[in-house]
C-alpha positions in Angstrom: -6.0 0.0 25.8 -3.5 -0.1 23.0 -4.1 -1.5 19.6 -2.0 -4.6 18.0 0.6 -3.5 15.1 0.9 -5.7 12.4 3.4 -5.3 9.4 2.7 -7.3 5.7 5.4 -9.0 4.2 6.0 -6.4 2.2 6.3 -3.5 5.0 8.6 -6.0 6.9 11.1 -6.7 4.3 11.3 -2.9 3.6 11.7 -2.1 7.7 14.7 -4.9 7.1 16.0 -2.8 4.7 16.9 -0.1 7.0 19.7 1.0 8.8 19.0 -0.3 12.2 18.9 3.8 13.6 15.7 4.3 10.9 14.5 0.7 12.1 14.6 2.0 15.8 13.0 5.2 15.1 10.3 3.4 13.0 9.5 0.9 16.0 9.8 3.7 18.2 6.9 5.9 16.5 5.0 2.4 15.8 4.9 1.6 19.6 4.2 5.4 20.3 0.9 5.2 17.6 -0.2 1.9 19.2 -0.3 3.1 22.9 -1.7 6.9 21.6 -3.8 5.9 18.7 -7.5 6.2 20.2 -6.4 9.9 21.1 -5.2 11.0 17.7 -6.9 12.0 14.2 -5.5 9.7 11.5 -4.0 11.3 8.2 -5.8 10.2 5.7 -4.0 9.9 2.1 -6.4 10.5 -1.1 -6.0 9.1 -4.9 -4.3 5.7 -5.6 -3.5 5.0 -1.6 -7.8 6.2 -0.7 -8.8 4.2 2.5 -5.2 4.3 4.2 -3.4 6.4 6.4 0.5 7.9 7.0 2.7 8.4 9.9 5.3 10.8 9.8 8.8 9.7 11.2 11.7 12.0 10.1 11.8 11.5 6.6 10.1 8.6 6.2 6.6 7.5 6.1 4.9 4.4 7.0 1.3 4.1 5.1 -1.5 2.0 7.7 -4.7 0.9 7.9 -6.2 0.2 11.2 -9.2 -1.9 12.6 -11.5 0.0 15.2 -13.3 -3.4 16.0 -10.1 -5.0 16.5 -7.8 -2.8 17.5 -5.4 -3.5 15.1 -2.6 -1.2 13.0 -1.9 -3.0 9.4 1.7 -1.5 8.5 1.4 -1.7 4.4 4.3 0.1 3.1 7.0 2.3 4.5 9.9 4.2 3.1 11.9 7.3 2.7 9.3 9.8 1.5 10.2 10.9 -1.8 9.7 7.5 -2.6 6.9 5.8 -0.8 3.8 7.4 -3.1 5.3 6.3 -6.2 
């Protein structure tokens, strides 16, 4: 079963942002996490961003949470990465 992705405000004006190549590959690699996601080990960040979680796509990184119980993704933030831990 796959789980639910869900972007904040935030994480979908910055997605709008985008060229729409980077939006497609981000979509892409969202839709690829939802389907895989019980099969895969999370990356946990540390410091300031403690508790969530990154997914690597090209240069950019898209920083999550997710929901066990629910089966939901919570897209916070996403961004090219010399940028996105500021």
């Amino acid at each position: 079963m796959s789980y639910t992705i869900e972007l904040t405000r935030p994480a979908a004006d910055k997605l709008q942002q985008q060229t729409s190549k980077v939006i497609d590959r981000i979509t892409d690699k969202l839709n690829w996490l939802a389907t895989n996601f019980p099969a895969l080990t999370p990356l946990p960040l540390a410091g300031d961003l403690a508790g969530l979680y990154k997914l690597r796509v090209g240069d950019y990184r898209v920083i999550y949470s997710f929901d066990p119980e629910l089966q939901i993704i919570t897209v916070h933030n996403l961004g090219h990465r010399r940028e996105i831990y500021e």
